[in-house]
C-alpha positions in Angstrom: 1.4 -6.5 10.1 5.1 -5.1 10.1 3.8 -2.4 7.7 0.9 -1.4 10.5 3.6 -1.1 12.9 5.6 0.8 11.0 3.3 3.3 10.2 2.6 4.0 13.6 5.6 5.3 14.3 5.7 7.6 11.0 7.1 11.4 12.1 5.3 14.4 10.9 3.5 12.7 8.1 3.0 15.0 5.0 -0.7 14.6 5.4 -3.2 12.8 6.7 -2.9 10.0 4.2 0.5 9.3 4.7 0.2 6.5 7.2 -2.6 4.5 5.6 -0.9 4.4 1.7 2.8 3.3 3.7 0.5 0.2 5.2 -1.2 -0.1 1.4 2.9 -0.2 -0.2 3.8 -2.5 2.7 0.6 -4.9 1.7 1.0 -4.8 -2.4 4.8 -5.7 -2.0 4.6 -8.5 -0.1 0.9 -9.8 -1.6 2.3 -9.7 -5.2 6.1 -11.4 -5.1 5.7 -12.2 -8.7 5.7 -8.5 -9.7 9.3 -8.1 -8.8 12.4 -9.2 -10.3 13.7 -13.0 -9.2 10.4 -12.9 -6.8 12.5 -10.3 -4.0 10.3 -7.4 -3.2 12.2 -4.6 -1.8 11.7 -3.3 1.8 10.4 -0.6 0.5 9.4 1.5 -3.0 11.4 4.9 -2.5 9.6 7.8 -3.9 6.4 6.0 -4.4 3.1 6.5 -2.4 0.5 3.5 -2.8 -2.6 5.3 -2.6 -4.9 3.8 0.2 -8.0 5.7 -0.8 -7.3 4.1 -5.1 -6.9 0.9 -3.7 -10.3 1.1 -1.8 -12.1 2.7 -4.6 -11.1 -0.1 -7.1 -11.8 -3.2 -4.7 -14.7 -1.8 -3.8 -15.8 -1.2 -7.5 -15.2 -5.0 -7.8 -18.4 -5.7 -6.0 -20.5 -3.6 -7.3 -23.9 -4.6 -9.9 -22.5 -3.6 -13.8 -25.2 -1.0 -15.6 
């Protein structure tokens, strides 16, 4: 939730992207604690864009019938 509020008050976003990957980086911190060291996530991942639009692609790949 704190990441969905904080992207609504993101200024002049670089693109039209920009708000949905901060709520994806806010949502893959705090879902995978294990990832980081001694189990802290950081606030934040400076310089790095979690990309909303990959995320969906590969979750939604997950339900899909194999060929």
């Amino acid at each position: 939730m704190r990441g969905l509020f904080e992207a609504f008050r993101i200024q002049n976003p670089p693109d039209d992207k920009a708000t949905f990957d901060h709520v994806t980086a806010q949502t893959m911190i705090a879902a995978n604690p294990s990832y980081w060291c001694n189990e802290t996530p950081p606030d934040a991942v400076p310089g790095s864009r979690f990309s909303y639009d990959a995320n969906q692609n590969v979750a939604t790949s997950l339900f899909l019938p194999r060929e």
